[in-house]
Structure formats: C-alpha cells, structure tokens
ZAMARGU-4260 file (C-alpha; in steps of 0.2 Angstrom, whole numbers, plus 5000, padded with zeros to 4 digits):
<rodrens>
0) 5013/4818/4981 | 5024/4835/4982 | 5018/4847/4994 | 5018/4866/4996 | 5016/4877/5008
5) 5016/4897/5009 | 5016/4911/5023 | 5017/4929/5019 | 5027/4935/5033 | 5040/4930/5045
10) 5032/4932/5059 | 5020/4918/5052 | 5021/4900/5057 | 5019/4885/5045 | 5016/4872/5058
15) 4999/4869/5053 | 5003/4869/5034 | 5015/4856/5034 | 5005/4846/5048 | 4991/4847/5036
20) 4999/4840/5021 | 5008/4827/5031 | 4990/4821/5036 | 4986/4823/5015 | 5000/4808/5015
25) 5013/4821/5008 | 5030/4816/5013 | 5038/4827/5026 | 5055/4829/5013 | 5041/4834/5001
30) 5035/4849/5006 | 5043/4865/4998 | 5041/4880/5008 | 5039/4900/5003 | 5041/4912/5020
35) 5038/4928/5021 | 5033/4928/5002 | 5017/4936/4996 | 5006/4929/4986 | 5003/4938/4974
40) 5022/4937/4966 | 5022/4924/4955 | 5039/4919/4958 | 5044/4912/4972 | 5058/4898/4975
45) 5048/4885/4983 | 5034/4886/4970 | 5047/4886/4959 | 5056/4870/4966 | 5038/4863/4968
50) 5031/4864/4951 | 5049/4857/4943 | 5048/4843/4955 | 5032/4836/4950 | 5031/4823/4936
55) 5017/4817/4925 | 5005/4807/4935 | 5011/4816/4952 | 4999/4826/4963 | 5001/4845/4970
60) 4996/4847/4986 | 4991/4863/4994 | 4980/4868/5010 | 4971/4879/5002 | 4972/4888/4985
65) 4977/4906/4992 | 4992/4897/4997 | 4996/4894/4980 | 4990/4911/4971 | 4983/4925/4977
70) 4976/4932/4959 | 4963/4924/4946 | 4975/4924/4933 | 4989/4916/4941 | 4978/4901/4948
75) 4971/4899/4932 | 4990/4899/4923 | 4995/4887/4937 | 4982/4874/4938 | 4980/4874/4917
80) 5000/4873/4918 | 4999/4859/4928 | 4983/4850/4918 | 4994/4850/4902 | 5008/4843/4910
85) 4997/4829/4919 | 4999/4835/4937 | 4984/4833/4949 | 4980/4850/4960 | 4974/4843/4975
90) 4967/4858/4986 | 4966/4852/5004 | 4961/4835/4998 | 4951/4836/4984 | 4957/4836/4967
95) 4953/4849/4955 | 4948/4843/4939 | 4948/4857/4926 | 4938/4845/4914 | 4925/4847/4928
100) 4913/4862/4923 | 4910/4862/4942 | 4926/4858/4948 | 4929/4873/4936 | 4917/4884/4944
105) 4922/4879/4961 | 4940/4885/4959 | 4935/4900/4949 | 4926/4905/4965 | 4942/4900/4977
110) 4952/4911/4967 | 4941/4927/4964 | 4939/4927/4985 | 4959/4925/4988 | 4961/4938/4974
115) 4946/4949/4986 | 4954/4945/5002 | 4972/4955/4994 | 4962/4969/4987 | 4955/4970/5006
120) 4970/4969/5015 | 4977/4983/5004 | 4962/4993/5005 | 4963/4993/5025 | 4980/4995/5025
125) 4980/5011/5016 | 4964/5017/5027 | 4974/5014/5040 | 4990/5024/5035 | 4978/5037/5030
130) 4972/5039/5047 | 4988/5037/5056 | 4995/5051/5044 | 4981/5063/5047 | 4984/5060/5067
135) 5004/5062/5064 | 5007/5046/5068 | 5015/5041/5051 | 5033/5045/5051 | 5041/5032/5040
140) 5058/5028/5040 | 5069/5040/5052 | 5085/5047/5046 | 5102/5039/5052 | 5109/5055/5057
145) 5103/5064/5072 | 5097/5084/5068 | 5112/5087/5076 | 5122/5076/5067 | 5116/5084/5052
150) 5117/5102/5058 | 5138/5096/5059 | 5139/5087/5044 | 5133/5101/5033 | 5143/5112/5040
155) 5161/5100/5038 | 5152/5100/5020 | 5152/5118/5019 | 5171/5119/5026 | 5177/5111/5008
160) 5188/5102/5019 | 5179/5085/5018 | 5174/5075/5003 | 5156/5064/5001 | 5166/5049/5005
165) 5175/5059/5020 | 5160/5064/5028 | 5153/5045/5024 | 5164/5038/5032 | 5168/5050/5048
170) 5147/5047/5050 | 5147/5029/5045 | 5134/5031/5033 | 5135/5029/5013 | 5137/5042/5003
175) 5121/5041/4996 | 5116/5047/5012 | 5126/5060/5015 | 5118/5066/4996 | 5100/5066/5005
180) 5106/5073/5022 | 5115/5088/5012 | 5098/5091/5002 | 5085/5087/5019 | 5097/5104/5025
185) 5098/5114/5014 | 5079/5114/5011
</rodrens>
C-alpha cells in the first residue's frame, strides 16, 4: 500500500489525510506528500515519487480522488496508467476497477465534480477580484521604492552620474527594477 496525500496551500494541514490513510493500513513511511500544490498541475514530486514507488500488484491509496487530480482527463490518464501497470486505486477505501462499467461511471462522476469544484473556485475568485477592483480595493503588488524614492532615483538617473547597476545597488533593488521605476516615472 503506498499512500498519497495533497493540500493546495500552505496554510493547509494534512493531519487528517495522513490519519486517514493510516487507518486505510498505509504505512506511516508510505505516505508521499504534495503541499501547497494545486491540483490541477499534473506534475508534482510526491505524485511523482508515489506512482514510481508502486509495483505490480501494489495499491494507491488516496482520500478522495480530488486529492489525486483535479481535471477529467488527468484522472482518467492516472488511473488507466495505473490499470496497465497492475496498480489498484483505492479511493478512500474502495477500489476502483476500471473493468467495472459502474465502477467506471462512478469515477467519471468523482472527477467531473473535482474538475466543477476548480472551475468554481476560479470563477469566485475572479468575481471576487472584480468587485474589490471596482471598490479600489485591488492594489496588487506594491512597488519596492517609496514615491519618494522614486522621485530621487529618477533624478540620480537623470544626473548621468549613476549607472542602472549604481542606482541598483545605492536602492538595493535589481536592476530590473530600477528599468520599471524609471518607466512607472516617466509616464
């Protein structure tokens, strides 16, 4: 039994991931582990470490299938993967068995709603950065310099006195940021 268990940010826990496939008799040593990785990337170390650990005759074993794949296809391309090699998907206990016509159906379904539940994270996410844009509320990333900062950058530019590495390294910022400053002030 190899284990796997995924969070999307690192702020998440997997306490009850691994407790969960500890009481699925998975070895604590194992479990591989993604944090902080979205599901919908395909490639991801610990998947990658879990799938090459498994053997012909092993068993995967996730808590759920959003866990493993967050998209129809990429469920589909991991279980059929794992049917050809003679892995068992075990998806919170019960193994899927692709020869199944329901147990086909059934994972079909699993997959369609993880892959619905990204699209509606997205689709709140952009409602909501919409509405905080049209309140002025979205500001994005602030610049390193202060407006003053700026204000006395441009004009050590202006001197010819200071090169783009000078003024980098007098500010302590790269120079790629001193570019942007240079063209933020002159517009």
């Amino acid at each position: 039994m190899i284990g796997y268990a995924r969070c999307s940010t690192d702020e998440q826990d997997l306490t009850a991931q691994r407790q969960a496939l500890v009481a699925l008799d998975v070895s604590p040593d194992r479990v591989y582990i993604d944090h902080g990785m979205s599901g919908t990337k395909r490639e991801r170390p610990g998947l990658d470490q879990a799938l090459a650990a498994v053997r012909t005759g092993d068993t995967l074993v996730v808590t759920k299938l959003d866990r493993l794949a967050r998209s129809v296809p990429d469920a589909r391309d991991i279980g059929d993967t794992l049917a050809r090699r003679g892995v068992a998907l075990s998806l919170g206990g019960r193994i899927y068995d692709p020869d199944d016509p329901m147990g086909k159906l059934f994972f079909n379904i699993l997959a369609t709603f993880a892959e619905f539940e990204v699209d509606l994270i997205r689709m709140r996410t952009r409602e909501g950065m919409a509405v905080a844009e049209a309140h002025g509320r979205l500001k994005g990333r602030q610049p390193k310099l202060t407006p003053k900062q700026q204000r006395e950058l441009k004009r050590m530019h202006n001197t010819g006195e200071y090169t783009i590495s000078d003024l980098g390294e007098l500010f302590s910022v790269s120079r790629p940021t001193v570019y942007r400053t240079l063209n933020r002030t002159d517009s």
